[in-house]
N, CA and C atoms as an extended XYZ file, in Angstrom:
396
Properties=species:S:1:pos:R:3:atomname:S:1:resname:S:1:resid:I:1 pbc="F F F"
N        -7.586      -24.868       18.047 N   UNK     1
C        -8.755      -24.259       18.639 CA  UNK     1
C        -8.453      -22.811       19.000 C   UNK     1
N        -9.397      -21.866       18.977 N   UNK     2
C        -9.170      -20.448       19.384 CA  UNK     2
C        -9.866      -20.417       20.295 C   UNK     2
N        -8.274      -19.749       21.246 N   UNK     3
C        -8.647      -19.328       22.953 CA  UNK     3
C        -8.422      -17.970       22.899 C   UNK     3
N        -8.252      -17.769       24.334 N   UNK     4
C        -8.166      -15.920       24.369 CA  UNK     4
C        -6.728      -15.871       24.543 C   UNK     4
N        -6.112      -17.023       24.757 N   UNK     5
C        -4.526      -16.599       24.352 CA  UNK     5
C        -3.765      -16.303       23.231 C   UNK     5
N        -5.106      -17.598       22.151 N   UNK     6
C        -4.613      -16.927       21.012 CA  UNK     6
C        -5.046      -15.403       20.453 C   UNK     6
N        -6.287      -14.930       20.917 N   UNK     7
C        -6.085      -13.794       20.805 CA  UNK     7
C        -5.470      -12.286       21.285 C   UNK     7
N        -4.841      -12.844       22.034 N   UNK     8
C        -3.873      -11.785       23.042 CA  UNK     8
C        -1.955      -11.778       21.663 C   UNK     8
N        -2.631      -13.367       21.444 N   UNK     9
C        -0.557      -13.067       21.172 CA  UNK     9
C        -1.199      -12.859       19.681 C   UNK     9
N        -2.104      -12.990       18.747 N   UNK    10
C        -2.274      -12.096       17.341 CA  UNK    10
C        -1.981      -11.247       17.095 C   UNK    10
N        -2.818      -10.374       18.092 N   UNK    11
C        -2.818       -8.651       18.285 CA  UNK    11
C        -1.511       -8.265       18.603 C   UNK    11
N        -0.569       -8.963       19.568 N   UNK    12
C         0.614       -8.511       19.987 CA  UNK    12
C         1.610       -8.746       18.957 C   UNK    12
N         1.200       -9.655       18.331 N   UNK    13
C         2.640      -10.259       16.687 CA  UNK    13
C         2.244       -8.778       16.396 C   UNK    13
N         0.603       -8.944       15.737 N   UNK    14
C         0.680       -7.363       14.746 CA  UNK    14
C         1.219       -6.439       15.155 C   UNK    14
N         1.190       -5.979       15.783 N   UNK    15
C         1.007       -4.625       17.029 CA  UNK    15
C         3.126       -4.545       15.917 C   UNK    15
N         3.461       -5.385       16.753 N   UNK    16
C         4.975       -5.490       16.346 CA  UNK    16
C         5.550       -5.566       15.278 C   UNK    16
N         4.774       -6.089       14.423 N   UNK    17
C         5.362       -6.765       13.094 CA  UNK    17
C         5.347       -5.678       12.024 C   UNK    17
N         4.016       -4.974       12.297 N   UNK    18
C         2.970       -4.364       11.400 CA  UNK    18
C         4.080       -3.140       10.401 C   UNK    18
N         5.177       -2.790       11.159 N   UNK    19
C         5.433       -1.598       11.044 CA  UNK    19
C         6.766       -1.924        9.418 C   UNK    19
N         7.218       -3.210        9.552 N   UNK    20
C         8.622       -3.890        8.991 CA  UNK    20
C         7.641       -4.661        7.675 C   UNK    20
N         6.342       -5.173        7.936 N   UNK    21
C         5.976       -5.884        6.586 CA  UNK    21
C         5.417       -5.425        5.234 C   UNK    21
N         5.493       -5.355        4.442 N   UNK    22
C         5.182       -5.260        3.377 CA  UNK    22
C         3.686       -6.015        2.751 C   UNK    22
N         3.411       -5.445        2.026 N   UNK    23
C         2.407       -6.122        1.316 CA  UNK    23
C         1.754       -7.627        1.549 C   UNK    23
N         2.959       -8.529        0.919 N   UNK    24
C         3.287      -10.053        0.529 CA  UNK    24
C         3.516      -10.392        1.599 C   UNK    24
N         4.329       -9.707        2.637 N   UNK    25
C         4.731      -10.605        3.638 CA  UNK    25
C         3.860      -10.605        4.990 C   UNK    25
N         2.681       -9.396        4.792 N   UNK    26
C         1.747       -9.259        5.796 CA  UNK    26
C         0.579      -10.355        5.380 C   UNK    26
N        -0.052      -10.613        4.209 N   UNK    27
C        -0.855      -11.792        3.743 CA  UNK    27
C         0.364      -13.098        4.041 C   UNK    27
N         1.127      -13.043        4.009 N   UNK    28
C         1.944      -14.343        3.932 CA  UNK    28
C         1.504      -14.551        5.670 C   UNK    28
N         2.380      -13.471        6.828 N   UNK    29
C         1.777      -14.009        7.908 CA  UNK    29
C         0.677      -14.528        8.414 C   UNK    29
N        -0.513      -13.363        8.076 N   UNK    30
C        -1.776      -13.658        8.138 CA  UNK    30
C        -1.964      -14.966        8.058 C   UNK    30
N        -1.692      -15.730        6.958 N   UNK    31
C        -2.264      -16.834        6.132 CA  UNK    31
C        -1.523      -17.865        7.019 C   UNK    31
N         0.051      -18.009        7.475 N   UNK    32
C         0.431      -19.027        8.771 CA  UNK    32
C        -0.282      -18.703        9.989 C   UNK    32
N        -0.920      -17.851       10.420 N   UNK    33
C        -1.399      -17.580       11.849 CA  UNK    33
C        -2.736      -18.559       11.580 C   UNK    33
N        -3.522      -18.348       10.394 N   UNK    34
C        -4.646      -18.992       10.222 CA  UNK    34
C        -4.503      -19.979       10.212 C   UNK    34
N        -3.587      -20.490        9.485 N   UNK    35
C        -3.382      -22.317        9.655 CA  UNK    35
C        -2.797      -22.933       10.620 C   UNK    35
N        -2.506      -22.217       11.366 N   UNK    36
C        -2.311      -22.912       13.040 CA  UNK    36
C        -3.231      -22.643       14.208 C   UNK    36
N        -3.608      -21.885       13.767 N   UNK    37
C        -5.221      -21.646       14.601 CA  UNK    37
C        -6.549      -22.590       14.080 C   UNK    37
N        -6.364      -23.050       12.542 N   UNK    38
C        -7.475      -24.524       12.093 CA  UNK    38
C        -8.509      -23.092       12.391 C   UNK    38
N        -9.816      -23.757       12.526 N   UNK    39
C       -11.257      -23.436       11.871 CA  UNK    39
C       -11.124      -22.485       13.119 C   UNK    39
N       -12.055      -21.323       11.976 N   UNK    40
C       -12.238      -20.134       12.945 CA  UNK    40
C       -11.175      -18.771       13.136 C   UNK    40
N       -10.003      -19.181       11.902 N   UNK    41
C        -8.890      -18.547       12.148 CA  UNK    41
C        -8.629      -17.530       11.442 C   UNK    41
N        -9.590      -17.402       10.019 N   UNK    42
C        -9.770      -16.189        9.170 CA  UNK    42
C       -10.464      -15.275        9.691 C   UNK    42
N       -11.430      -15.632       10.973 N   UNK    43
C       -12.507      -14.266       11.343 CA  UNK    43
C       -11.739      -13.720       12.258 C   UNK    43
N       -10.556      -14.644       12.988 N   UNK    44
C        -9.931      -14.514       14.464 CA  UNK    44
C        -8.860      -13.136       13.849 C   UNK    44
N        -8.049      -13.915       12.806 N   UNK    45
C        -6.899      -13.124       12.128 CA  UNK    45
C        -7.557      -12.015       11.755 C   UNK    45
N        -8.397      -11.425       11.281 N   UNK    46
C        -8.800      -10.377       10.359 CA  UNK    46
C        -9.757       -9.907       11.787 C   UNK    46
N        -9.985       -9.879       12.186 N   UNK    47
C       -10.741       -9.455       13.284 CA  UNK    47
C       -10.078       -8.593       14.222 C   UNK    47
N        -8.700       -9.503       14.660 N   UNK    48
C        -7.417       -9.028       15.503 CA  UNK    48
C        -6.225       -8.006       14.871 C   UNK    48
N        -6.395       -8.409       13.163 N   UNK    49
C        -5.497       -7.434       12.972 CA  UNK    49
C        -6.100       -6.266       12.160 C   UNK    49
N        -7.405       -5.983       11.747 N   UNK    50
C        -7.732       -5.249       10.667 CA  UNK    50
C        -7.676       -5.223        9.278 C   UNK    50
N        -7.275       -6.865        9.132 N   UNK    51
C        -7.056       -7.448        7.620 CA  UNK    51
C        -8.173       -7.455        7.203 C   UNK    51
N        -8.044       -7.416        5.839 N   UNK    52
C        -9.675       -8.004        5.522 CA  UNK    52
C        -9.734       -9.078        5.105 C   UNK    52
N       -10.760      -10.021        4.995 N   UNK    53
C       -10.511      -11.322        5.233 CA  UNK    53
C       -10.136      -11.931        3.230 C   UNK    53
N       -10.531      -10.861        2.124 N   UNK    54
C       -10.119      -11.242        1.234 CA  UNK    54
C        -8.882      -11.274        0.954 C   UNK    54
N        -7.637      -10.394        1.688 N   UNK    55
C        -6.289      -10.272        2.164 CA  UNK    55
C        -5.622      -11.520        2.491 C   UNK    55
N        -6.331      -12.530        3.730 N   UNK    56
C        -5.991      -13.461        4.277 CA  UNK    56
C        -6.335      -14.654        3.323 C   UNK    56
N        -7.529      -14.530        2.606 N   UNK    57
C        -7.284      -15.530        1.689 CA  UNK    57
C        -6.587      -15.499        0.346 C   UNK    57
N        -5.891      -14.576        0.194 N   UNK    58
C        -5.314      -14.275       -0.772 CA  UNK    58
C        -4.018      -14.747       -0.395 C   UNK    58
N        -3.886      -14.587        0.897 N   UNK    59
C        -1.796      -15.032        1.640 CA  UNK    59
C        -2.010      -16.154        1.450 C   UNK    59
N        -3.288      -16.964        1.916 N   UNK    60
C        -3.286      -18.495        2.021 CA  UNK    60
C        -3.355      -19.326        0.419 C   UNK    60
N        -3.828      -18.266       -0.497 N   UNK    61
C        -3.587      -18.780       -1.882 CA  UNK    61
C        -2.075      -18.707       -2.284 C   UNK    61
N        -1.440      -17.509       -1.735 N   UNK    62
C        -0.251      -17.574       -2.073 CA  UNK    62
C         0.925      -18.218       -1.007 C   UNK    62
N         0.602      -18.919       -0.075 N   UNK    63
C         1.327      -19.773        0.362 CA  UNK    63
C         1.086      -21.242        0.014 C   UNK    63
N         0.196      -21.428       -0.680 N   UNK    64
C        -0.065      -22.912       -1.038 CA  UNK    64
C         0.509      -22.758       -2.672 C   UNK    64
N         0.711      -21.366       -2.843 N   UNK    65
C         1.889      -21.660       -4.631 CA  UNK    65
C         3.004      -22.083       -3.859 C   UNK    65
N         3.115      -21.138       -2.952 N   UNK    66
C         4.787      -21.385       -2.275 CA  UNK    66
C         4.969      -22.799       -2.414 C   UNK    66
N         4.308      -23.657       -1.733 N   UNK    67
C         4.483      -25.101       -1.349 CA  UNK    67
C         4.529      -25.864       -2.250 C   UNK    67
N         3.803      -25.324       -3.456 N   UNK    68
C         3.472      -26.105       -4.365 CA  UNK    68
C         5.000      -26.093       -5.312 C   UNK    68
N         4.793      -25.191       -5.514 N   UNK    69
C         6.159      -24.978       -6.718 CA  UNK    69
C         7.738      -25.228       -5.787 C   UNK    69
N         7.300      -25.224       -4.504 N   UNK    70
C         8.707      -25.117       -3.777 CA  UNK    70
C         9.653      -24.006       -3.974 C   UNK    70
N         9.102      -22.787       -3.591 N   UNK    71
C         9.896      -21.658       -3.887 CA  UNK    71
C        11.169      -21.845       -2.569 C   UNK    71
N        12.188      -21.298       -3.311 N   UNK    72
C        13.692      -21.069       -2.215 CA  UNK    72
C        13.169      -19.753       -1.493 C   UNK    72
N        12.947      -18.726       -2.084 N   UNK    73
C        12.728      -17.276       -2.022 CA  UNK    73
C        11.243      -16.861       -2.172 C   UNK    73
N        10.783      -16.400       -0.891 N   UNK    74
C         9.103      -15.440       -1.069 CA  UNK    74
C         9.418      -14.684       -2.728 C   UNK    74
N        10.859      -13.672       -2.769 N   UNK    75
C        10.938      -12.870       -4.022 CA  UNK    75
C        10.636      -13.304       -5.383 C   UNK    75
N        10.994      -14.614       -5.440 N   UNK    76
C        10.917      -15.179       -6.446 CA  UNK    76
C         9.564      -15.317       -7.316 C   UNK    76
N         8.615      -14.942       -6.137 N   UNK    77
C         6.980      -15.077       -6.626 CA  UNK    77
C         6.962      -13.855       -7.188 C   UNK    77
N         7.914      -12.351       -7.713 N   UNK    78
C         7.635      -11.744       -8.827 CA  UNK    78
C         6.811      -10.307       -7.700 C   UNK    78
N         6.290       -9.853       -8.623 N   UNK    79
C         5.493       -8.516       -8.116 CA  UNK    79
C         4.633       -8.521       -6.578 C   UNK    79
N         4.333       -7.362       -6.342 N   UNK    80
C         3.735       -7.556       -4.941 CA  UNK    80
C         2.336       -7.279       -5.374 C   UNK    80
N         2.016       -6.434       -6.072 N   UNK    81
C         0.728       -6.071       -6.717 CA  UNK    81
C         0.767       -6.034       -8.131 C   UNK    81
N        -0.930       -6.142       -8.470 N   UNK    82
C        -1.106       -6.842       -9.786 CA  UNK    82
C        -0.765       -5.657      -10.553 C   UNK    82
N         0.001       -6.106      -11.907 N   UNK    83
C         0.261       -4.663      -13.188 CA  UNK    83
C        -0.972       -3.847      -12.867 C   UNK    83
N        -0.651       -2.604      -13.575 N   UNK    84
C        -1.520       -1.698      -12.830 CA  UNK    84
C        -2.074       -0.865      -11.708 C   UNK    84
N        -1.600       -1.755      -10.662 N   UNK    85
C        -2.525       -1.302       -9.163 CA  UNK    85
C        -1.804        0.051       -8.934 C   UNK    85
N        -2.060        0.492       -7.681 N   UNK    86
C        -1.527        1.557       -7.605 CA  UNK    86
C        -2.420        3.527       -8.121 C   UNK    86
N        -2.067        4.082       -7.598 N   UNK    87
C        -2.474        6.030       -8.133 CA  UNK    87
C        -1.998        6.139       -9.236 C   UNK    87
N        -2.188        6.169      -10.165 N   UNK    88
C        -2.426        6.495      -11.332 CA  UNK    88
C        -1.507        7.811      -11.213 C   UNK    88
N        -0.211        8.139      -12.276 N   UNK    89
C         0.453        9.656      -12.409 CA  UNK    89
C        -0.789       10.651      -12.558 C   UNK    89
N        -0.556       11.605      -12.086 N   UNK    90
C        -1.367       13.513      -12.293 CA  UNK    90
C        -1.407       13.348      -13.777 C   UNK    90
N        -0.194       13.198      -14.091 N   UNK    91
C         0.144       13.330      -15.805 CA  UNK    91
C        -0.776       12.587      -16.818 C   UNK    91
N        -1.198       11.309      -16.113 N   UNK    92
C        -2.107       10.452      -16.916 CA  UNK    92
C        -3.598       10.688      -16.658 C   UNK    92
N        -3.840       11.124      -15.677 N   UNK    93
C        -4.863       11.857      -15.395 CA  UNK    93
C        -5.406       12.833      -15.732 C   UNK    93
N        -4.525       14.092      -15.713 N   UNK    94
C        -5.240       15.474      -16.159 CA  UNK    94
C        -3.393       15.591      -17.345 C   UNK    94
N        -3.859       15.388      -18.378 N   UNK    95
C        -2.342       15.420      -19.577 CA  UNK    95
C        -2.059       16.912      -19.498 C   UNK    95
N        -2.874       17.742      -19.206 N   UNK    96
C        -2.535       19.250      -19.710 CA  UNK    96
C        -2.115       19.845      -18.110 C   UNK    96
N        -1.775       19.392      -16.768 N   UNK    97
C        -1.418       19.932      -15.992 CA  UNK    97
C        -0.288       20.728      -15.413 C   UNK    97
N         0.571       19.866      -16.580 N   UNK    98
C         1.935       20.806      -16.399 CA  UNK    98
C         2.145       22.555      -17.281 C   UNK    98
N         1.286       22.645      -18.697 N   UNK    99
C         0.925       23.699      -19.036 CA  UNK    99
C         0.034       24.666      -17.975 C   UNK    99
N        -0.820       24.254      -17.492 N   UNK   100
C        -1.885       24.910      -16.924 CA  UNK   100
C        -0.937       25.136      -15.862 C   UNK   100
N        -0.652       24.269      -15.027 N   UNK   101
C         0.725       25.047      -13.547 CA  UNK   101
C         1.634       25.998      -14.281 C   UNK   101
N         2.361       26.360      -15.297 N   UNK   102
C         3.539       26.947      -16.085 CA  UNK   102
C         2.815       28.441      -15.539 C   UNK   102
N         1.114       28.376      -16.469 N   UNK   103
C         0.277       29.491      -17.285 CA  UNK   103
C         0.275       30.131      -15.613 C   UNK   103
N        -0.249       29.340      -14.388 N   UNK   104
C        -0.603       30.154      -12.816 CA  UNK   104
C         0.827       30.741      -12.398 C   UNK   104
N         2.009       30.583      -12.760 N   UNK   105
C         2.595       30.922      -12.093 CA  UNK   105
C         4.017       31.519      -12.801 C   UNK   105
N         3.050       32.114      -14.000 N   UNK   106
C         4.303       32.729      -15.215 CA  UNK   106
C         4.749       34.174      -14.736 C   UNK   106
N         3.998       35.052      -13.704 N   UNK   107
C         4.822       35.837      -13.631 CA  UNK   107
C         5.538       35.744      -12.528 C   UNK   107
N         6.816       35.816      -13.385 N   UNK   108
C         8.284       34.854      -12.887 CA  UNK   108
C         9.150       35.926      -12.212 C   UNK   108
N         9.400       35.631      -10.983 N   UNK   109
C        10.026       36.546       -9.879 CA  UNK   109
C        11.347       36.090       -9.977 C   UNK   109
N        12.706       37.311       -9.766 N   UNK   110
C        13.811       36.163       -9.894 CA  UNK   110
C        14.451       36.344      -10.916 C   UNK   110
N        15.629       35.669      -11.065 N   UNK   111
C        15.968       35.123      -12.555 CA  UNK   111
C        15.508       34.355      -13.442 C   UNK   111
N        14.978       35.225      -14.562 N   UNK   112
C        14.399       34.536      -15.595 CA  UNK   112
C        14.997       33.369      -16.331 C   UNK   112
N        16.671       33.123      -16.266 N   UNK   113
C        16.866       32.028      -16.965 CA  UNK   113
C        17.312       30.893      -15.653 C   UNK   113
N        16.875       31.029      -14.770 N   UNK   114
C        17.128       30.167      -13.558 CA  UNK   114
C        15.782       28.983      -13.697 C   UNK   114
N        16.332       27.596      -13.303 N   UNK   115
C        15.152       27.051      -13.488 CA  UNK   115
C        14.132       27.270      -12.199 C   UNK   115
N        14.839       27.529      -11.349 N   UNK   116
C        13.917       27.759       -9.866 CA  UNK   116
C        13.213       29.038      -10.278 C   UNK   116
N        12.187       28.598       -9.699 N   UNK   117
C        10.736       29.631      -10.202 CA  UNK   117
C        10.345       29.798       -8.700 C   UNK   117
N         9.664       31.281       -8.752 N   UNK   118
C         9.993       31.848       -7.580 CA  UNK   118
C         7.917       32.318       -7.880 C   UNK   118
N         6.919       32.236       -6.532 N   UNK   119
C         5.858       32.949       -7.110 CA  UNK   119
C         5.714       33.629       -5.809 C   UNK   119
N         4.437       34.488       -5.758 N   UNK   120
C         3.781       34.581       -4.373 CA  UNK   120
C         2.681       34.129       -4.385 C   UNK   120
N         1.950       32.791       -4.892 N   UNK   121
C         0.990       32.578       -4.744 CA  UNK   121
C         0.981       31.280       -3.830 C   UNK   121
N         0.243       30.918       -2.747 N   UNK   122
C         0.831       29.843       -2.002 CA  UNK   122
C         0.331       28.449       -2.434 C   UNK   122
N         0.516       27.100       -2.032 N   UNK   123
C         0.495       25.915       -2.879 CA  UNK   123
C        -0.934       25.878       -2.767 C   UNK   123
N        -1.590       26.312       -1.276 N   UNK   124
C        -3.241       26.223       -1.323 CA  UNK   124
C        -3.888       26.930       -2.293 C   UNK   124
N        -3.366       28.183       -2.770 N   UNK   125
C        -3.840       29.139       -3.649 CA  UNK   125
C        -4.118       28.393       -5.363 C   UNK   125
N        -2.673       27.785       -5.647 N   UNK   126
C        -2.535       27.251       -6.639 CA  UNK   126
C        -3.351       26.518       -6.741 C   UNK   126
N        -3.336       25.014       -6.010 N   UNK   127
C        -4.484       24.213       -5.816 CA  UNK   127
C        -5.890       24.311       -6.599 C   UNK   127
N        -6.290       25.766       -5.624 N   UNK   128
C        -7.494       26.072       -5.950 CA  UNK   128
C        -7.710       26.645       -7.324 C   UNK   128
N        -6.406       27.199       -8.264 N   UNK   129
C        -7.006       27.619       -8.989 CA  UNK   129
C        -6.727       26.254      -10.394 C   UNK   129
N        -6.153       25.268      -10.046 N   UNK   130
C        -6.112       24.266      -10.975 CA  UNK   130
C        -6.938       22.968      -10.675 C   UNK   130
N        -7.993       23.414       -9.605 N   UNK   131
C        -9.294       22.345       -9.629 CA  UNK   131
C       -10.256       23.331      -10.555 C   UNK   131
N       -10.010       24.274      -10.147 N   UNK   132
C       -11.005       25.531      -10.985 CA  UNK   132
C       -10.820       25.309      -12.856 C   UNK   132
């Protein structure tokens, strides 16, 4: 049943935990807090910690592989996020960005055969002229 004790010590696990977990192992908690709290424990959990509740059912899908397959090791379940996820490289994004940065900042202060490149234009400057 959910009391206000259980919502005092949720907030206080997170508060603590939040900073050491990872991905997998923050849905993994989530998903034991819910099942010891029984009905009412996905709005309680995601409510208290800022999960979202497709997060929490996602730990609770992946703790019922755990059980199922009998993993020794959380690691053993492989990736933390699906192929793909993730920012996308600059490079795969805009392909011509490393020419176009070369072209802003070719006149080259310095030693010319040094790889350190020296400009006076500042990184905000640059910025602006390679959204341009």
């Amino acid at each position: 049943m959910v009391t206000v004790e259980n919502k005092m010590s949720i907030s206080d696990k997170f508060f603590v935990l939040q900073t050491v977990l990872d991905e997998r192992t923050r849905r993994l908690w989530a998903a034991t807090e819910v099942r010891t709290l029984g009905f009412g424990g996905v709005s309680l959990v995601a409510q208290q910690t800022g999960l979202a509740r497709s997060t929490i059912y996602r730990g609770l899908d992946e703790l019922k592989q755990i059980e199922a397959d009998r993993y020794a090791d959380i690691a053993e379940l492989g990736r933390l996020r699906r192929p793909g996820a993730g920012r996308k490289s600059i490079l795969e994004v805009y392909p011509g960005v490393t020419n176009t940065l070369e072209s802003l900042i070719e006149p080259v202060r310095g030693d010319p055969e040094s790889p350190l490149r020296w400009t006076c234009k500042s990184t905000r400057r640059l910025a602006e002229e390679l959204t341009t």
